[in-house]
N, C-alpha and C positions, 0 to 999 in steps of 0.2 A: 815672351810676347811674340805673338806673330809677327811677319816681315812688313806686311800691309799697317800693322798700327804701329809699327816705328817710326813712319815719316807721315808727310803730310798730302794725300791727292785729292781727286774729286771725281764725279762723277753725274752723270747724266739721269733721271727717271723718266721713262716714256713708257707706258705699258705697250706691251705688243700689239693688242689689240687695237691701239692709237699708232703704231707705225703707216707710214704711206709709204709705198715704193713704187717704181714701176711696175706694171702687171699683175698687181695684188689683185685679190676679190673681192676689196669693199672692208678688208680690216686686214692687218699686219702678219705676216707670214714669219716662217725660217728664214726665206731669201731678204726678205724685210729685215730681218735680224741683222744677218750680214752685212747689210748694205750699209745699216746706220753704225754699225762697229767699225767699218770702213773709213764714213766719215767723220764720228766723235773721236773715235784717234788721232784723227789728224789734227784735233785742236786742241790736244793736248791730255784730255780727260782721260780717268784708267779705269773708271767703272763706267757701265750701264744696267741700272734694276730696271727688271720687266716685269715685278709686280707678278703674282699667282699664274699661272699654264695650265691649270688643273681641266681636267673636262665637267663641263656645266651643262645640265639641263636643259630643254627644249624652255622649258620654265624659268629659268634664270637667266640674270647678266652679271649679279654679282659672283668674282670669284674665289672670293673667302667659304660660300656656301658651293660646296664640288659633288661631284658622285662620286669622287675617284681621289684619295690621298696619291695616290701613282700614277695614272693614265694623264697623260696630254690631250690635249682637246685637239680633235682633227681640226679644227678651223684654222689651227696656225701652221699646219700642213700647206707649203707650197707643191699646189697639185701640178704647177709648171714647170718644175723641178724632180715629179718623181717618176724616175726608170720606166716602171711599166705602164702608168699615163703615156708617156711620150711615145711609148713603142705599140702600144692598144688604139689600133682604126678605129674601136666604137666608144674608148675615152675622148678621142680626137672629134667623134662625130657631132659626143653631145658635146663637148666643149664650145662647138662651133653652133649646136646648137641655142645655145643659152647665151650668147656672144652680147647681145644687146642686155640682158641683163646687167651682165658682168662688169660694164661699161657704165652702169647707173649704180651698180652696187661700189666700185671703181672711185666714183667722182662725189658720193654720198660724204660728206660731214659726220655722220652715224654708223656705225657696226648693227648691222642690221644679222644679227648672229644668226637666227633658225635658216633661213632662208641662204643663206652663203653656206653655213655649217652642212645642210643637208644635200645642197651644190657636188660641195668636196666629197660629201660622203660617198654620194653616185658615182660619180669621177672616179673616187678612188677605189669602189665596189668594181668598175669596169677594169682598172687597171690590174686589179687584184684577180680577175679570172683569166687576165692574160696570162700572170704569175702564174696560176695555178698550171695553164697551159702549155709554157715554157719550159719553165724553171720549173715548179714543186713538182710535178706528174711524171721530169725527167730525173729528178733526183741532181740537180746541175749543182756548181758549187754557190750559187746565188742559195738554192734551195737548203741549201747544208748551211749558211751562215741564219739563215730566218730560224731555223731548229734552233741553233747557238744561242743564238738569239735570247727565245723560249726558258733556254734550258736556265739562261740569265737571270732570268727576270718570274720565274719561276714561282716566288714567293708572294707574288701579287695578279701574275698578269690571267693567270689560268680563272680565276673567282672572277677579276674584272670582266673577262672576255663571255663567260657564261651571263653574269647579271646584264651586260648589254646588249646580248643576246636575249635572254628573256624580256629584259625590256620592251624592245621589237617587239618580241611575239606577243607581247599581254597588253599592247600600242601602248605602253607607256603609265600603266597603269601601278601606283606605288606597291612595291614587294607586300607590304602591311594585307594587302588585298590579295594577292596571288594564293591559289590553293596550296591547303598545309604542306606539301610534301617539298614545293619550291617556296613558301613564303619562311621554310626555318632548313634550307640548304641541305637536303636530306641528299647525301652522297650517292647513293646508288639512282636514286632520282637525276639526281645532275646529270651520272655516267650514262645515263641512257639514253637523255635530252642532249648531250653532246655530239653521242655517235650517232642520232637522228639530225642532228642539224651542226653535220661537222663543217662544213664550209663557212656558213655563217656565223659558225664561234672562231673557228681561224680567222678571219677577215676584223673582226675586233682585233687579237695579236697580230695582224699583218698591220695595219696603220699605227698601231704602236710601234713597230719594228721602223716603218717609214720615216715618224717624227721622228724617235729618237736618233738614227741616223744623221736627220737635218737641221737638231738641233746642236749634233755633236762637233760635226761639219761647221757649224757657227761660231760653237766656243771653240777651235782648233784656230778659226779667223779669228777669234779677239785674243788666244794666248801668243799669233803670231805679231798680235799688234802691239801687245804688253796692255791686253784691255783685261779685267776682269766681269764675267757676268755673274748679277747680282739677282737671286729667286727668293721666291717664300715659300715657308711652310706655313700654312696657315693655321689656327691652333685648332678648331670643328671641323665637324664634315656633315654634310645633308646628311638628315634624317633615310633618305631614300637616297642609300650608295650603297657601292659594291661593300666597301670598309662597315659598315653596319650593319647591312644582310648576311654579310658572311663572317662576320667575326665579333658577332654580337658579346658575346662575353667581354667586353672590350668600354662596354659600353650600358652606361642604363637608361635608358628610354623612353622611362616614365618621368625624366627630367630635362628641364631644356638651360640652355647656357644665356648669360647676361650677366647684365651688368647690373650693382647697387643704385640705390636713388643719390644724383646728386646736384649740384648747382645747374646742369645741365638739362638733366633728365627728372623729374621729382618721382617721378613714380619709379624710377630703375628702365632697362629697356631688356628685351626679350627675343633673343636673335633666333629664331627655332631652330637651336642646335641639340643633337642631342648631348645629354653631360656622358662624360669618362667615368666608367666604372676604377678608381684611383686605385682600391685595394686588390680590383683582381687583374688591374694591371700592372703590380708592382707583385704580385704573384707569381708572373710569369715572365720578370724579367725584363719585364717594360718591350717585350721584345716587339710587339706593333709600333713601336715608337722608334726603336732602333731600325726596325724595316724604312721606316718614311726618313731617316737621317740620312740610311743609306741611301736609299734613292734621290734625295735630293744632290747628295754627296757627286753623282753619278752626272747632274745635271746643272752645277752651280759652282763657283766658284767663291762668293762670300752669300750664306745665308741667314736671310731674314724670320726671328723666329716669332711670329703673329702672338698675340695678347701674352705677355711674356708673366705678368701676374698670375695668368689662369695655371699656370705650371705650380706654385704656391697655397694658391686657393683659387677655387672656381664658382661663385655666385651661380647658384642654380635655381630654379622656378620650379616647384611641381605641377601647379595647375594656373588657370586665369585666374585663380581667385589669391592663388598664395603672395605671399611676401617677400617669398624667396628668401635664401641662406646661403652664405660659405660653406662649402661640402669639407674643410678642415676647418676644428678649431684652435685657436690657440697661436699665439706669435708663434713661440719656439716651433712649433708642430710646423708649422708652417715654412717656416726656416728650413726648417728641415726636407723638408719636402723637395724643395723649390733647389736646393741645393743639391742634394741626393741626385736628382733628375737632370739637373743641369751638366752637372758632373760625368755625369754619365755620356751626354748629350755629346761633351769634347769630347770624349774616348771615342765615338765611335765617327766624331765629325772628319776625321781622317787630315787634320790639320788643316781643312777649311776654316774662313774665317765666319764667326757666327756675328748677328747682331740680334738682338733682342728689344721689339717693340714694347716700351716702357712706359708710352703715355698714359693721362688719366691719373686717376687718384689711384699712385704706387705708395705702399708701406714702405717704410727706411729700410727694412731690413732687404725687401728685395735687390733694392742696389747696393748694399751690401754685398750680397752675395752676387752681384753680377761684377764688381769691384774687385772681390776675392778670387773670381773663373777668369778676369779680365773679357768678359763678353762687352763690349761698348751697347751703352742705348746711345737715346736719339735726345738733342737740343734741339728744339725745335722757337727758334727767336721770338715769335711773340708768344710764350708764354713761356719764356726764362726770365723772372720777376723776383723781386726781395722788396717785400714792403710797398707794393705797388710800380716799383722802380727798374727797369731792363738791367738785367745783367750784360758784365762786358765782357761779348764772345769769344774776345782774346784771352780769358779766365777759365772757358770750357777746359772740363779735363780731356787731354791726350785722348784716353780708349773711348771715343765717342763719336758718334756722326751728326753734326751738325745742317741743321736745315730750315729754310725761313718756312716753308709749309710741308704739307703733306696728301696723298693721294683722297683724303677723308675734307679737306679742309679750302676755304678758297685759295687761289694764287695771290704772291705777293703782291702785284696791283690790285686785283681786287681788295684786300685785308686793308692797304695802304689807304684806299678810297674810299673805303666806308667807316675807319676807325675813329671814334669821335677825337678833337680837337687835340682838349687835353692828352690825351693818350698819343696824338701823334707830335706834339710837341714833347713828349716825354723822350718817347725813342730815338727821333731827331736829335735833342739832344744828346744822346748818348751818343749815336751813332757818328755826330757830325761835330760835335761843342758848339754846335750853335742853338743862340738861345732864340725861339720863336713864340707867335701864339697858336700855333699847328695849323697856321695855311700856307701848308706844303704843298703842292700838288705833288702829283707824281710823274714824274719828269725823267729823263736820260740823268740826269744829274743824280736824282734821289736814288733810282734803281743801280745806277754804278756805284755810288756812296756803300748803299745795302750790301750790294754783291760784294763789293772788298771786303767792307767787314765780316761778312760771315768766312770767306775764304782767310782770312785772317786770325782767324778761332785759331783756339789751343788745340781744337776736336781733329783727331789724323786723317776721318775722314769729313767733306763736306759733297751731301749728294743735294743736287738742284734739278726741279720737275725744266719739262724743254719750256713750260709755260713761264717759269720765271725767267729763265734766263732769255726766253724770246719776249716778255713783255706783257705778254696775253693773259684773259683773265675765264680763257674755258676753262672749268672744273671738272674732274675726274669721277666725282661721286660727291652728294650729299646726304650724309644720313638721317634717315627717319623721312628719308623723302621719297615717295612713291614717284618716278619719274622713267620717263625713256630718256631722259639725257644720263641716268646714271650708268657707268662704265661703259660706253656708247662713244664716249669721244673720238673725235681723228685730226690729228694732229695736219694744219693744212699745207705743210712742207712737205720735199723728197729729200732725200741725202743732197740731190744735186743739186735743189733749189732753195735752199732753207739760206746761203748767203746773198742769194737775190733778194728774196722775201723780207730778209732781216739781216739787213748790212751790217749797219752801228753796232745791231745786241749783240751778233755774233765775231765780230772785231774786238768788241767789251769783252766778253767772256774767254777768246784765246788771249789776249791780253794780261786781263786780272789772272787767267792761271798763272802763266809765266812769272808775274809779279809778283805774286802771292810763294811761288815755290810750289805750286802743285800738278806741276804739267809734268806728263808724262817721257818727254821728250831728253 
């Protein structure tokens, strides 16, 4: 068993995107990173999940849907922070230029992504021809580590850097559409397109080379704090990504991913992913899937592995009209499948700790086999039930991580205050042996009540969004809902100011660590 699920700790969720620090852009940086590793250490906690990093679309704000299984998204690039920003008079100029922006993007409630994203990107376009000026045209040792670099990352970053380049040039226009020679990655084609527009395919690997540094630099501050950071792999990829234009065999594309009909959904739901070609990826080794292990490997210390069923069986769609299928039949097959892969998955996780998102309607066999790997899922308190009845957290098994919600779902005040009567007199119950008719309200009393008891679970690990443990009831995402509040959030504290803001909660939660046996300290 890993070291992490021998004992008992906890953990923070804030996506990065919802960090606030000083001098941010309007959503959550590397230096944002830092700063909140900084102060969740100090109260004890040993993780912080930051929820998906992937690079998304002009089109998107969810980040389960990426272009890029490998690329980071320039937006969490602290452009305050980087080398040749600070040393480039015409990164300095527009900086200054856009000052007022920055300042309302800054104090925004909202991650207002294209508009900050495409900020950074100029910024970091200026800084990068100072690079080129400096360092790369002199051959300087800065210029010999960016190669290194390259030569690292090699297995992914050279396709990404061309498809976001082409990108640009075709303004964005989906690959499906680009003329035959680039819309099916015709090599000699690329080689030509490259060495015509060699700058601006480097400058895609130069902000790759940027994050990854200032992401590296942050997990070096959380191993010095005894923090671990906690990422995802998400289980799809956009339709229109680097990973599906250029490694199509990987994938078939006349199918989209989702889910079955259930209590929930009646008709099933339909995420336009495209589905995994399973037999010509187990053809070859699975080795696209061993690439995204590795890399995440490179950038995570315990990772989250998104629809952990789809690894088993994958509910596919053919068309609008279809019914949709399991793309494997059969338990055993299934079993197998799911196993096989998994298996695999720790050989190459490099003794990282994995978790595997389990929610939803899971077959027995899957935790089975997540049982037999020791990958822990997820408790998640209102809907650990027997008979309509809450389970008692203290009964959670060990390899598991326990949590009262989740990034998909409302926060714990919110859930507490819309649940009807009966049901919150159930839990109360449990939670407290007190017997009521559920006019509970939700109070300091009920929220520390909750908070013990989940820190209290059998589960080694328990992770808590900043919204419950601060109180709040902003929501991170709702699905099936068309919204600009979705993955938009910003969290309205700094590292410095979050025990002004939130005295009590945050006294409560260093506290109950300590009680509980889960501080870091």
């Amino acid at each position: 068993m890993l070291p992490i699920l021998e004992r008992k700790t906890a953990g923070i969720v804030i996506p990065m995107f919802s960090m606030r620090s000083d001098g941010d852009w309007g959503t959550g940086d590397f230096s944002s990173l830092e700063q909140w590793i900084n102060y969740f250490s100090s109260t004890g906690a040993t993780i912080l999940q930051i929820l998906p990093i992937n690079e998304i679309s002009p089109y998107e704000a969810g980040p389960y849907s990426a272009l890029s299984s490998f690329a980071i998204d320039p937006i969490y690039i602290s452009v305050r922070d980087t080398e040749d920003v600070i040393n480039s008079p015409r990164a300095q100029k527009f900086i200054a230029s856009i000052k007022v922006l920055i300042e309302i993007w800054h104090k925004s409630d909202r991650v207002y992504y294209n508009t900050v994203r495409d900020a950074k990107l100029k910024t970091l376009l200026l800084g990068f021809s100072h690079f080129l000026e400096t360092q790369w045209d002199k051959n300087t040792p800065r210029a010999h580590e960016f190669k290194a670099y390259i030569d690292a990352q090699t297995h992914w970053i050279h396709d990404y850097a061309r498809f976001r380049a082409l990108k640009d040039f075709y303004k964005w226009q989906t690959w499906t559409q680009w003329p035959e020679n680039f819309k099916n990655a015709d090599k000699e084609t690329l080689r030509i397109f490259e060495a015509n527009n060699f700058h601006q395919v480097m400058f895609f690997k130069y902000i790759q080379w940027v994050a990854d540094g200032q992401i590296a630099r942050a997990t070096a501050a959380a191993k010095a704090k005894n923090m671990l950071l906690f990422g995802d792999i998400p289980f799809g990829i956009n339709l229109d990504s680097a990973d599906v234009w250029a490694e199509r065999g990987n994938f078939n594309v006349s199918m989209e991913v989702g889910a079955p009909p259930d209590q929930f959904s009646t008709d099933g739901q339909r995420w336009g992913l495209p589905a995994y070609d399973w037999v010509a990826m187990q053809n070859s080794g699975f080795s696209y899937w061993k690439r995204k292990i590795q890399r995440a490997v490179q950038l995570y210390d315990i990772i989250r592995l998104d629809h952990l069923v789809g690894f088993f069986r994958t509910y596919v769609y053919k068309d609008a009209k279809d019914a949709g299928h399991y793309d494997w039949l059969g338990d055993e097959a299934q079993k197998k499948r799911g196993y096989e892969f998994l298996n695999l998955v720790k050989q190459f996780a490099a003794g990282k700790t994995l978790v595997g998102e389990d929610l939803g309607v899971i077959p027995d066999f899957t935790r089975e086999v997540m049982a037999q790997l020791q990958i822990p899922g997820y408790k998640i308190l209102r809907w650990e039930k027997d008979h309509g009845y809450y389970r008692e957290p203290r009964k959670f098994p060990l390899i598991s991580v326990a949590a009262v919600s989740t990034h998909d779902t409302e926060t714990m005040r919110d859930w507490w205050e819309s649940m009807p009567f009966e049901e919150r007199a159930n839990i109360w119950e449990m939670i407290s042996t007190q017997k009521t008719n559920g006019l509970v309200p939700f109070t300091t009393e009920v929220q520390e009540t909750v908070l013990r008891r989940l820190l209290q679970s059998g589960s080694s690990i328990v992770m808590l969004s900043v919204q419950d443990i601060c109180g709040t009831t902003d929501r991170v995402n709702t699905p099936g809902l068309v919204s600009d509040k979705n993955w938009t959030y910003r969290f309205d504290s700094y590292p410095g100011t979050i025990e002004k803001n939130y005295p009590a909660q945050m006294k409560l939660f260093k506290n109950l660590l300590a009680e509980c046996g889960r501080t870091n300290k």
